[in-house]
C-alpha positions in Angstrom: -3.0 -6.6 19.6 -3.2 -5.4 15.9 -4.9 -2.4 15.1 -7.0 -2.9 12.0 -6.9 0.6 11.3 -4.6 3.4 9.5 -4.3 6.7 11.3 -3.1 8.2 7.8 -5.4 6.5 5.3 -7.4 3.2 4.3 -6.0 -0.3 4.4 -4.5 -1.3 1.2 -4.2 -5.0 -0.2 -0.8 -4.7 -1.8 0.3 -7.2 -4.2 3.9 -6.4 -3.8 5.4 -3.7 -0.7 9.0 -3.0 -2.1 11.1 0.3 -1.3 10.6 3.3 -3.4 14.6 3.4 -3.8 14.5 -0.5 -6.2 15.3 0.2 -9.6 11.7 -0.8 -10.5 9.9 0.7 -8.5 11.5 4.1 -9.1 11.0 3.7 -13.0 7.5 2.7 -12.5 7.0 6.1 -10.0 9.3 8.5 -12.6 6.9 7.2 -15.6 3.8 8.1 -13.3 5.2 11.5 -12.2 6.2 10.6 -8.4 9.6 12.2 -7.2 11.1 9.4 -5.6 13.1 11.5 -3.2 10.2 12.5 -1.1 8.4 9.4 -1.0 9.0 7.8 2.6 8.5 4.0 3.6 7.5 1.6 1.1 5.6 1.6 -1.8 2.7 -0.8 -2.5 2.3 -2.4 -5.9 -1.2 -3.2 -7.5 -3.3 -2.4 -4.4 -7.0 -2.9 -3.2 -8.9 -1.0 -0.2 -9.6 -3.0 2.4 -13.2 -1.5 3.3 -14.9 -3.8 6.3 -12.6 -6.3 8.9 -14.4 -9.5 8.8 -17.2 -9.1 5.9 -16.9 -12.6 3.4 -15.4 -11.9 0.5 -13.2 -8.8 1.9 -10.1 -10.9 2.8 -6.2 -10.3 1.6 -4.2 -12.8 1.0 -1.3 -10.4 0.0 0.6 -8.2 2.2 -2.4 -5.7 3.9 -1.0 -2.4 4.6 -1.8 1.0 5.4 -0.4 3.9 3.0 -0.9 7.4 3.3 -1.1 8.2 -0.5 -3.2 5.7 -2.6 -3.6 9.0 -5.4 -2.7 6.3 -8.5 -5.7 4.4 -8.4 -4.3 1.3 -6.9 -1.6 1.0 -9.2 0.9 2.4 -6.9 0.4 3.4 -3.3 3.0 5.4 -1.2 3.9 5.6 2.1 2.8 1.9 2.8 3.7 0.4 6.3 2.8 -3.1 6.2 0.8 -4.7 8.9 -0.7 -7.4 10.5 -4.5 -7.9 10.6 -5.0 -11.6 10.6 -7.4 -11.6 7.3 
């Protein structure tokens, strides 16, 4: 069964999961400061925390993930392994 939680951080509502290596992606993270070289798994583009499993209103109809650094604001998350939650 899916697990609708993250052992590293919150779910995430990505608008796009691409890898940190795409041309860009890396531009996007080397204007924002992010060494690209460290940054394991994906990245998620334009992203929204997923707070509550089942509440109206809290659904994503992107690519839910979990990430284990959302420190951009949503703009960019790292670390993003994308699962399934069935929202």
């Amino acid at each position: 069964a899916p697990s609708n939680q993250c052992n590293t951080g919150a779910l995430q509502c990505c608008q796009s999961v691409q890898a940190a290596d795409t041309p860009s992606v890396a531009t996007l993270l080397g204007l924002l400061g992010a060494a690209v070289q460290g940054i394991t798994g994906q990245v998620g583009l334009t992203c929204n925390p997923i707070s509550v499993i089942g509440v109206s209103g809290n659904s994503c109809s992107a690519q839910p993930v979990c990430c284990t650094d959302n420190s951009f604001n949503g703009l960019v998350a790292l670390g993003c392994t994308p699962i399934n939650i069935n929202l």
